[in-house]
C-alpha beads as a LAMMPS data file, in Angstrom:
LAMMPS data file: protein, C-alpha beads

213 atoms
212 bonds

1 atom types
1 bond types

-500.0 500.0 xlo xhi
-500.0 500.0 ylo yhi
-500.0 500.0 zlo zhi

Masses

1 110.0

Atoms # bond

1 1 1 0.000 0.000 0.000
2 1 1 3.100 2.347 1.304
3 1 1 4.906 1.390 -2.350
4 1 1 1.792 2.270 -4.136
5 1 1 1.215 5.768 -2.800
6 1 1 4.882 6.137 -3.444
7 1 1 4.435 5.367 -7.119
8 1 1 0.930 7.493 -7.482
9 1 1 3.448 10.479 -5.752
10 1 1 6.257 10.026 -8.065
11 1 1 3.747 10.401 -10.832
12 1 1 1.892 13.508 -9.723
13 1 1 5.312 14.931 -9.355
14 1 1 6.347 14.460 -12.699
15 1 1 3.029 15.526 -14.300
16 1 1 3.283 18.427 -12.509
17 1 1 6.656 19.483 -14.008
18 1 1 5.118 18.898 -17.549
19 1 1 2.124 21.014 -17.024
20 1 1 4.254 23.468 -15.945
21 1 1 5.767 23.887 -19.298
22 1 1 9.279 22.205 -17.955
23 1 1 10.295 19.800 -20.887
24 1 1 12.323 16.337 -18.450
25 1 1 14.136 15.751 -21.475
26 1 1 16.185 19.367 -20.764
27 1 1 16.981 19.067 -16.996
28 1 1 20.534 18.609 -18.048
29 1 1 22.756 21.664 -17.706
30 1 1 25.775 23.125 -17.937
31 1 1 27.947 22.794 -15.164
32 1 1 31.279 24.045 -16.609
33 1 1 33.248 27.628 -16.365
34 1 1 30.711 29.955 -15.437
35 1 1 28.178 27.301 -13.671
36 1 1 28.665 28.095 -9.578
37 1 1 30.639 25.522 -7.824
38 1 1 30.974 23.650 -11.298
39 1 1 33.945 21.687 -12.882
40 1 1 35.678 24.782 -14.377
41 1 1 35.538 22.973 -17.599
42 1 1 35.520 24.554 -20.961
43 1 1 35.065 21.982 -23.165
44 1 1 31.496 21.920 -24.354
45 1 1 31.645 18.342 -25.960
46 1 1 33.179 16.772 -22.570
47 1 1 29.732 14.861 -20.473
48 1 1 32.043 15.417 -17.520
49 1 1 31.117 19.045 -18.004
50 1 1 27.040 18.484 -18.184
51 1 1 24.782 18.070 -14.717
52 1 1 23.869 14.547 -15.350
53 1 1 26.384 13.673 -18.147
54 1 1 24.677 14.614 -21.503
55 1 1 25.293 17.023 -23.837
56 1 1 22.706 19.453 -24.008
57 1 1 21.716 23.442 -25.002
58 1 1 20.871 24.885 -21.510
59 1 1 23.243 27.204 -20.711
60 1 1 21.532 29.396 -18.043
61 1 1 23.720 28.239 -15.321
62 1 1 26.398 30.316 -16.932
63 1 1 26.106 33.105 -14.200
64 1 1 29.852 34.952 -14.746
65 1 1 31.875 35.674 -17.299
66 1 1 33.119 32.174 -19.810
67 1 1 35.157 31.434 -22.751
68 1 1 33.559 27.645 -23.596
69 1 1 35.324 25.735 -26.469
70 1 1 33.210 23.267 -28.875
71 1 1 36.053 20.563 -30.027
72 1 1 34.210 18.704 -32.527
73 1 1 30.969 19.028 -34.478
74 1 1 27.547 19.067 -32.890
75 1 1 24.166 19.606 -33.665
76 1 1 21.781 21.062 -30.681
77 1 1 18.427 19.784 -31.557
78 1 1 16.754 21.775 -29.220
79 1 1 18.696 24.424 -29.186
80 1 1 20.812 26.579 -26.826
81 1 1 19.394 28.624 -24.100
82 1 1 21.779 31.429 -22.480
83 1 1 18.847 33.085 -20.474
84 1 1 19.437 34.216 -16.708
85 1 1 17.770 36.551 -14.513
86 1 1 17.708 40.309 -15.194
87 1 1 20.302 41.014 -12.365
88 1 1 22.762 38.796 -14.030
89 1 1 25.229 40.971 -16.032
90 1 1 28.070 38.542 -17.924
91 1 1 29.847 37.722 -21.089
92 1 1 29.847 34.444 -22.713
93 1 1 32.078 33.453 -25.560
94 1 1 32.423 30.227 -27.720
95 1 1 34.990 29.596 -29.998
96 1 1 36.448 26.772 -31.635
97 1 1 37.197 25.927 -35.377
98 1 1 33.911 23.308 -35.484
99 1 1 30.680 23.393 -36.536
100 1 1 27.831 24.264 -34.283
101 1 1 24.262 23.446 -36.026
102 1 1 20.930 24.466 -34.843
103 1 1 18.463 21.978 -34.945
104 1 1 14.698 22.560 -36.064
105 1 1 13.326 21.622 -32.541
106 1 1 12.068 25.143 -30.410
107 1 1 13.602 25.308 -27.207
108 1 1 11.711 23.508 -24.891
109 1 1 9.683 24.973 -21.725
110 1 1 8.296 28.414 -23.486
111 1 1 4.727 29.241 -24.384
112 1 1 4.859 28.614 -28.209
113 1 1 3.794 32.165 -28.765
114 1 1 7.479 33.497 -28.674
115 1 1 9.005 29.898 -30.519
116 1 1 12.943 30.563 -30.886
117 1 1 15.864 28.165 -31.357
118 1 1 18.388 30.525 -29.307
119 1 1 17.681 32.548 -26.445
120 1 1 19.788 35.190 -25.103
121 1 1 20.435 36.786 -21.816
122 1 1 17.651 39.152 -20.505
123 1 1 19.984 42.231 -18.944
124 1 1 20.531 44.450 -22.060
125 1 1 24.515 44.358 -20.751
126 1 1 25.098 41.110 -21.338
127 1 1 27.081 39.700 -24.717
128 1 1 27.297 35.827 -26.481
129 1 1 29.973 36.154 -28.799
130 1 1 30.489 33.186 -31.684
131 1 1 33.945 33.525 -32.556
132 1 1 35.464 33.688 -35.915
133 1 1 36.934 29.891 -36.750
134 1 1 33.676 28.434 -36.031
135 1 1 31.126 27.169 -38.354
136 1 1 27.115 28.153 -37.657
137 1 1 24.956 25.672 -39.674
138 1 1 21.251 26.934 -39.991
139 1 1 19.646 23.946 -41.833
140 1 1 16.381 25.159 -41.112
141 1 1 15.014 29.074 -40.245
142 1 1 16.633 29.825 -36.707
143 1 1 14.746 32.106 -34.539
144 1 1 16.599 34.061 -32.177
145 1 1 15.024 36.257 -28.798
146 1 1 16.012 37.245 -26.130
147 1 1 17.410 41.466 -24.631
148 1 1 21.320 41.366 -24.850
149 1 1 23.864 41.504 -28.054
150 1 1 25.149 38.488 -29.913
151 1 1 28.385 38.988 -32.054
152 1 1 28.431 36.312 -34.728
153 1 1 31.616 36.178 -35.959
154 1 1 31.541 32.516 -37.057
155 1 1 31.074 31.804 -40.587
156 1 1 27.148 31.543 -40.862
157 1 1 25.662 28.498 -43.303
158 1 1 23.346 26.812 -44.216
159 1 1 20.299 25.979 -46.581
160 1 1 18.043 28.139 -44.673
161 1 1 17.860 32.040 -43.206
162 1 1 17.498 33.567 -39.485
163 1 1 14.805 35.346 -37.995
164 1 1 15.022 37.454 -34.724
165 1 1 11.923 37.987 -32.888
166 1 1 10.318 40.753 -30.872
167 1 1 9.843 37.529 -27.726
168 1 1 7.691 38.976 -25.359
169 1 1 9.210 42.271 -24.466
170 1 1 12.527 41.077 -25.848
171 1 1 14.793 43.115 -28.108
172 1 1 17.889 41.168 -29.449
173 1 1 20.874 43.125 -30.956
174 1 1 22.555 40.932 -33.826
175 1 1 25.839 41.507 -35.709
176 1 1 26.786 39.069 -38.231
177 1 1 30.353 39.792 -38.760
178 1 1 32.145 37.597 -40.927
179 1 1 31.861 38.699 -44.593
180 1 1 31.890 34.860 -45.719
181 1 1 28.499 33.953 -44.785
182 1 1 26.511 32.014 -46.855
183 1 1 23.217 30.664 -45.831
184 1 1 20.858 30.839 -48.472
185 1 1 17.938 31.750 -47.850
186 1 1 16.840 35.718 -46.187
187 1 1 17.022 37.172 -42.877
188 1 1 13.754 38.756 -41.428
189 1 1 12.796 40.145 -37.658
190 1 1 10.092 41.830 -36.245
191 1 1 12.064 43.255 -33.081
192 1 1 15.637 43.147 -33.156
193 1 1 17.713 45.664 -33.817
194 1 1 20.342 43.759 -36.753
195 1 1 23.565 44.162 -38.941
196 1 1 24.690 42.385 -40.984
197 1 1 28.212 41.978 -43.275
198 1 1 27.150 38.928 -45.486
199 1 1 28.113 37.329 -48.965
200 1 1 25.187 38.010 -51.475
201 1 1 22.759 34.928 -53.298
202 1 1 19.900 35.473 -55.131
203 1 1 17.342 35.399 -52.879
204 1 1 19.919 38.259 -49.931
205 1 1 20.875 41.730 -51.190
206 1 1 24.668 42.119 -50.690
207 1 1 25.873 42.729 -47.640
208 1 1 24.703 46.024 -45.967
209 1 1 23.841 47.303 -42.586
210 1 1 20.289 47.152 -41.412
211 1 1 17.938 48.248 -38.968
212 1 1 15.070 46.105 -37.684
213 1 1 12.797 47.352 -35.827

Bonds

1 1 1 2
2 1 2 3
3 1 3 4
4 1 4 5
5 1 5 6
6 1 6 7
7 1 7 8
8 1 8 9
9 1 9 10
10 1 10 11
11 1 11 12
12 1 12 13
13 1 13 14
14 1 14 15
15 1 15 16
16 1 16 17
17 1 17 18
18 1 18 19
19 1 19 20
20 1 20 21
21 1 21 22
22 1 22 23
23 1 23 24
24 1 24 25
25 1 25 26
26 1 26 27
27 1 27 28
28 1 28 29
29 1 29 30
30 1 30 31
31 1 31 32
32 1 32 33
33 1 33 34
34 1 34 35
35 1 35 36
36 1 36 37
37 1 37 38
38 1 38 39
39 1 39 40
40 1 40 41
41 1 41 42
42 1 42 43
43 1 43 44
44 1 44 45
45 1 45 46
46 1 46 47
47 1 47 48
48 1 48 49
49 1 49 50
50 1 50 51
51 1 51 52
52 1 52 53
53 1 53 54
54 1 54 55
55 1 55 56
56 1 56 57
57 1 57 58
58 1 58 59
59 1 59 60
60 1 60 61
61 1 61 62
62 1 62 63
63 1 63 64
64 1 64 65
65 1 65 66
66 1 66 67
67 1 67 68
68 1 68 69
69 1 69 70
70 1 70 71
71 1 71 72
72 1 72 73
73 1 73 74
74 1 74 75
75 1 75 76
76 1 76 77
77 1 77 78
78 1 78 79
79 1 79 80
80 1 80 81
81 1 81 82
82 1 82 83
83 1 83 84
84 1 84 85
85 1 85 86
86 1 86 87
87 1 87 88
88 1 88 89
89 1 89 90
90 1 90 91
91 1 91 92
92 1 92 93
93 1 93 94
94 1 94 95
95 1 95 96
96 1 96 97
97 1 97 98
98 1 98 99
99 1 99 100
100 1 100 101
101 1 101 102
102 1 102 103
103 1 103 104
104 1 104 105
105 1 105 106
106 1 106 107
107 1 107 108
108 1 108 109
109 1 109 110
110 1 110 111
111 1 111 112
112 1 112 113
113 1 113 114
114 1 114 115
115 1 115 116
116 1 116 117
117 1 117 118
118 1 118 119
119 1 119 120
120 1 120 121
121 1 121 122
122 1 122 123
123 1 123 124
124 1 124 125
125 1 125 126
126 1 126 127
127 1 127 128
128 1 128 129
129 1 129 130
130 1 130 131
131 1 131 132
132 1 132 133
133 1 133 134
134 1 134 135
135 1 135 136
136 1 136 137
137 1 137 138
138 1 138 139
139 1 139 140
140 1 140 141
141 1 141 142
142 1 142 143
143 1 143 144
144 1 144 145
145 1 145 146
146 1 146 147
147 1 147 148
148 1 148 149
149 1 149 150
150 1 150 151
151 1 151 152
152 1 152 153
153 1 153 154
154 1 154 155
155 1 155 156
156 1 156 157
157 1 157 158
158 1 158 159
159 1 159 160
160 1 160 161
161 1 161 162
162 1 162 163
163 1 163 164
164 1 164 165
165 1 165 166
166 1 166 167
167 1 167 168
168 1 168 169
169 1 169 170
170 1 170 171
171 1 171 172
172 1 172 173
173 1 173 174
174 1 174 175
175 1 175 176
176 1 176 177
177 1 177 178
178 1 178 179
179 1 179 180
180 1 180 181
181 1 181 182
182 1 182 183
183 1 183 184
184 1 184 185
185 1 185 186
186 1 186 187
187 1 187 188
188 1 188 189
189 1 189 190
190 1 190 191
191 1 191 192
192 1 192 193
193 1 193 194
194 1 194 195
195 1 195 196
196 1 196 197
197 1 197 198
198 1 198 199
199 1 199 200
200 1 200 201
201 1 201 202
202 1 202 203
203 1 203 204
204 1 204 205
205 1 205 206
206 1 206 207
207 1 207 208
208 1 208 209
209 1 209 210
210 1 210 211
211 1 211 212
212 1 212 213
């Protein structure tokens, strides 16, 4: 009878997490450089780095300031997540000469009114920088939030485009700095404010510097 109420516990427990919007599949974190009382680790593709020893996107541990390395290729399929509370001011870099690909999965645990497949910090002082060396695959249409400035300085590709998204209240600032990007398809936004240095296709204008607002 004792083991049975257990069980009936354990179950209310975890439907409770899923109806409130946390996805069990993300629970893994980062617990590198920048995670409090983490390994110091800045290898991204090391388990030993990750709270229960998988590989995933949710960086919102990272609380101070981190250089993180990627060492080989990897695909996030549901994306990366650099969110943290408003008070939390801090710089995040990753570099490496790899390729990082977005998958087409939203991040999990959002209302699916503000979808996105990266999320940046909320304080408008924070900075994610992609360093130049590293490869940014968008197979499919990326949609980036969030309230704080992302330097992409990694070679952008790709058979798709980027969009960045007015997310609630969010207001992303985007520059795509490496002048040999060459995803194909456009870049749109309802809410960020965006440049852009970019190699031309068909379907892009050459590279300019926009506003989107």
């Amino acid at each position: 009878m004792f083991q049975m109420y257990g069980i009936k516990l354990e179950k209310a427990f975890l439907l409770s997490l899923i109806a409130g919007g946390i996805s069990l599949s993300a629970m893994a974190s980062w617990n590198g450089a920048g995670a409090p009382g983490g390994t110091a680790g800045t290898n991204i593709n090391d388990t030993a780095n990750w709270s229960d020893g998988n590989v995933s996107g949710d960086f919102r541990t990272v609380l101070s300031n981190a250089t993180l390395r990627l060492t080989s290729d990897y695909t996030f399929p549901n994306g990366i997540d650099l969110t943290a509370k408003d008070t939390v001011i801090r710089h995040a870099v990753i570099t490496g000469t790899n390729k990082l690909t977005l998958g087409s999965n939203y991040l999990p645990g959002y209302t699916n009114i503000y979808n996105r497949n990266l999320f940046l910090p909320s304080n408008v002082n924070c900075t994610v920088t992609l360093t130049k060396g590293l490869t940014l695959d968008v197979p499919t249409t990326q949609i980036f939030g969030g309230n704080s400035t992302l330097f992409v300085d990694a070679k952008v590709t790709g058979a798709d485009g980027l969009t960045f998204n007015y997310t609630g209240g969010s207001q992303p600032y985007t520059a795509l700095r490496n002048d040999a990007n060459s995803f194909a398809e456009s870049i749109s936004g309802d809410g960020a404010h965006f440049t852009s240095r970019r190699s031309p296709t068909k379907t892009n204008p050459p590279p300019s510097a926009l506003a989107l607002h």
